[in-house]
matplotlib code that plots the C-alpha trace (Angstrom):
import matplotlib.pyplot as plt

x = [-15.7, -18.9, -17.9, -21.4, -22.4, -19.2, -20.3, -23.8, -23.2, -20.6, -23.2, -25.6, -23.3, -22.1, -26.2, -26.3, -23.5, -24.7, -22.4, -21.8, -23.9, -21.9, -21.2, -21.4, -17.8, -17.8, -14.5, -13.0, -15.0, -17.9, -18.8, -18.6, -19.7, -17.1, -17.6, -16.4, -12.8, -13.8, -11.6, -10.9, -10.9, -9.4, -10.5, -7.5, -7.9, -5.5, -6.1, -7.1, -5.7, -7.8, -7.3, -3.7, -2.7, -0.8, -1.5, -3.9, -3.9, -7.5, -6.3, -4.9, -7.6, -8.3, -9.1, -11.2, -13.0, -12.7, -14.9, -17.2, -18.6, -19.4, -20.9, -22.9, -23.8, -21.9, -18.8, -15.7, -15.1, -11.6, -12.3, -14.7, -12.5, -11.8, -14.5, -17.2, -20.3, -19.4, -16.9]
y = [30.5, 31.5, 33.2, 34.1, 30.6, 28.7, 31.6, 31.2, 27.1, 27.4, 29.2, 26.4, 23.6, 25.4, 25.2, 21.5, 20.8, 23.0, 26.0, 27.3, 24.6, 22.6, 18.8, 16.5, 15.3, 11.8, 11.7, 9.5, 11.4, 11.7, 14.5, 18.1, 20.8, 21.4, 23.2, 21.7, 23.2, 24.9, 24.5, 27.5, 27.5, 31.1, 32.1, 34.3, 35.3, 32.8, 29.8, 28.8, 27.2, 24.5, 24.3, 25.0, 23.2, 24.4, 27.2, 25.1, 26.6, 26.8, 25.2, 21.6, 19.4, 18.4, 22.2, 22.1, 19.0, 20.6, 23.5, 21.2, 19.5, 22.6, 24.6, 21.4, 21.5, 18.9, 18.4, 17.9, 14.7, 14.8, 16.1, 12.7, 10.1, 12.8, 14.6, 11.8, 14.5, 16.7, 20.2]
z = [-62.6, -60.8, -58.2, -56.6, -57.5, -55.2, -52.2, -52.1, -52.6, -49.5, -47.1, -48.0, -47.3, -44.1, -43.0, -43.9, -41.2, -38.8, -38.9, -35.5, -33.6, -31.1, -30.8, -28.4, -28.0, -25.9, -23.4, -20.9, -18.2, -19.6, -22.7, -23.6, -26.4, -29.4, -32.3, -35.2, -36.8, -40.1, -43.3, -44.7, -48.9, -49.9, -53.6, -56.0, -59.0, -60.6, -58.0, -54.6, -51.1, -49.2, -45.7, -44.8, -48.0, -51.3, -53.5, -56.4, -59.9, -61.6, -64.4, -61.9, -62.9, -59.2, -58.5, -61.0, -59.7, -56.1, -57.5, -60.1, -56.8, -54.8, -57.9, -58.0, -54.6, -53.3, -50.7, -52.5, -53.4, -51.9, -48.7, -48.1, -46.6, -44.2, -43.6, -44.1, -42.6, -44.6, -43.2]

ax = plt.figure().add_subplot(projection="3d")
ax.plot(x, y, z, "-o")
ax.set_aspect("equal")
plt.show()
């Protein structure tokens, strides 16, 4: 696993969702600024934890999907449906 690679990939997907920019947030009253909740993905040596989720083994073939996408470039896969613009 390329360590430097999944950081350096990270920072650039962070950029393409506009890291620490605020959002307009539409209420009943009119709008506001929000910044968008960040999901945390913690690196081990042995494994990883997305979000506030369960320890994921690198050998759990959706962990290693999880880290394919984001070597390639890309969101994960998985965290589409929820986060459609990416997180």
């Amino acid at each position: 696993i390329d360590f430097d690679l999944i950081l350096e990939n990270i920072k650039d997907l962070n950029s393409l969702v506009g890291e620490g920019i605020s959002q307009i947030e539409h209420t009943p009253r009119g709008a506001r600024l929000r910044r968008p909740e960040p999901l945390p993905l913690t690196l081990y040596q042995n494994g990883i934890v997305v979000g506030h989720g369960a320890f994921r083994p690198y050998q759990h073939p959706a962990t290693q999907q999880c880290l394919q996408d984001i070597m390639d470039g890309y969101f994960p896969s998985e965290l589409q449906p929820h986060y459609p613009d990416g997180v």
